[in-house]
C-alpha positions as CSV (number, residue, x, y, z in Angstrom):
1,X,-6.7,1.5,-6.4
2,X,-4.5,3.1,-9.4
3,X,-2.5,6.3,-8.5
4,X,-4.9,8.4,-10.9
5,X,-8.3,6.8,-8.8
6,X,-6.5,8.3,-6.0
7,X,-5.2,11.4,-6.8
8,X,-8.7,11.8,-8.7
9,X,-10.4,10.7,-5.5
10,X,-8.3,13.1,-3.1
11,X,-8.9,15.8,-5.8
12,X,-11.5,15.5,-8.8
13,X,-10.6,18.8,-11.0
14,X,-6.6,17.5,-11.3
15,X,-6.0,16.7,-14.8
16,X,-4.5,12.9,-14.9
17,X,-1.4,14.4,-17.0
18,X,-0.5,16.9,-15.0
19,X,-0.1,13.7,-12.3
20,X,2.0,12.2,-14.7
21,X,4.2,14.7,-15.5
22,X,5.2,15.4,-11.8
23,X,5.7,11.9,-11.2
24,X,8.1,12.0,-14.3
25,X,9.8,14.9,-12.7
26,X,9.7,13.4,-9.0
27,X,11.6,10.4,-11.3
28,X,14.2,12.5,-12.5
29,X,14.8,14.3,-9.7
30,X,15.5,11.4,-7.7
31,X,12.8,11.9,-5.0
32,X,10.7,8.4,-5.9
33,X,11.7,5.4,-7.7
34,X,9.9,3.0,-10.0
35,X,10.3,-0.2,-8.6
36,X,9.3,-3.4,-10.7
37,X,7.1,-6.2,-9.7
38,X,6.1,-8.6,-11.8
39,X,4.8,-6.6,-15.1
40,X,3.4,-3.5,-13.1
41,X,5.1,-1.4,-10.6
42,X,5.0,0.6,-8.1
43,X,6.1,3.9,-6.8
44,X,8.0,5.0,-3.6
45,X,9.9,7.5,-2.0
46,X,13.9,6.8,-2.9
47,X,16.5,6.1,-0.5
48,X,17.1,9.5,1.2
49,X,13.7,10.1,1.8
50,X,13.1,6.1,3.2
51,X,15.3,3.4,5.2
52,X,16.5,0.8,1.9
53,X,14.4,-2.0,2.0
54,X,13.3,-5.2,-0.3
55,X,10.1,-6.3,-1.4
56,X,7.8,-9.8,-0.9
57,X,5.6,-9.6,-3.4
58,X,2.1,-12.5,-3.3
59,X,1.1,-13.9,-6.6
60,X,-2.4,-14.8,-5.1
61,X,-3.8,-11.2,-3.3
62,X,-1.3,-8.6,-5.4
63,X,-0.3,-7.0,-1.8
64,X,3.5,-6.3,-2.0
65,X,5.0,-6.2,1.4
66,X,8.6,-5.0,2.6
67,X,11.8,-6.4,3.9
68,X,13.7,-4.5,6.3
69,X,17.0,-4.0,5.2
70,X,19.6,-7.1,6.8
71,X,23.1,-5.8,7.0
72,X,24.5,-9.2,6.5
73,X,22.3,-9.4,3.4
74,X,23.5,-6.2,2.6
75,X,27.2,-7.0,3.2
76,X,27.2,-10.4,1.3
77,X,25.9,-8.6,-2.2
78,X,28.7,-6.0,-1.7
79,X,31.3,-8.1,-1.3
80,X,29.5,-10.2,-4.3
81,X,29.8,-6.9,-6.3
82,X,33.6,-6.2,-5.7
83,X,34.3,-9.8,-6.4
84,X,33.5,-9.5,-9.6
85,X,34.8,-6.2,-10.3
86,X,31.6,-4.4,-10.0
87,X,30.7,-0.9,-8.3
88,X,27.6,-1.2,-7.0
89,X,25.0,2.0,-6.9
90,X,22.1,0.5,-5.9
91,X,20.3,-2.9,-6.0
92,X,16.6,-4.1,-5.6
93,X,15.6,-7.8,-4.6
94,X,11.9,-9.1,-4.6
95,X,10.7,-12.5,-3.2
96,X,7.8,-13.8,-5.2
97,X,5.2,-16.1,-4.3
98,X,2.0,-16.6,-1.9
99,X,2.2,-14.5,1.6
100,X,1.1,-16.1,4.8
101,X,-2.4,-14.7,4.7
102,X,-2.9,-16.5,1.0
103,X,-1.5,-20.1,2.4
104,X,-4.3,-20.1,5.3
């Protein structure tokens, strides 16, 4: 289901740009980021308002599921970072590729 279905679903008299427009605000604002999978993407809460994670997304159902965050993981792309010079503000990483319920 598309965010408009459900905002239209939860409320039928919105008007679909008035959705977008407060998403583009939430945006700027810094309350939910856009994250990219594959050539669509998908909306969630930023970092203050969520524990940093990573995503799995399956090629075969479409269901994107998370990654709690690993501190070693975590540690090992900082110290990637300052290697190279780089000040890191944020990072996203996505596994593609066929979840366990697809390879049954």
């Amino acid at each position: 289901m598309t965010m408009s279905e459900l905002v239209t679903a939860c409320s039928p008299d919105i008007n679909r740009s008035s959705v977008y427009r407060t998403v583009e605000m939430f945006e700027k604002l810094g309350i939910i980021i856009r994250i990219q999978i594959g050539w669509k993407y998908k909306l969630e809460l930023s970092e203050p308002y969520q524990q940093h994670h990573h995503h799995m997304y399956c090629t075969q159902c479409a269901n994107t599921y998370s990654i709690p965050e690993d501190t070693m993981l975590e540690t090992r792309l900082h110290a990637l970072a300052t290697y190279a010079g780089f000040i890191p503000e944020s990072h996203q990483i996505e596994i593609i590729g066929t979840c366990a319920s697809c390879t049954e």
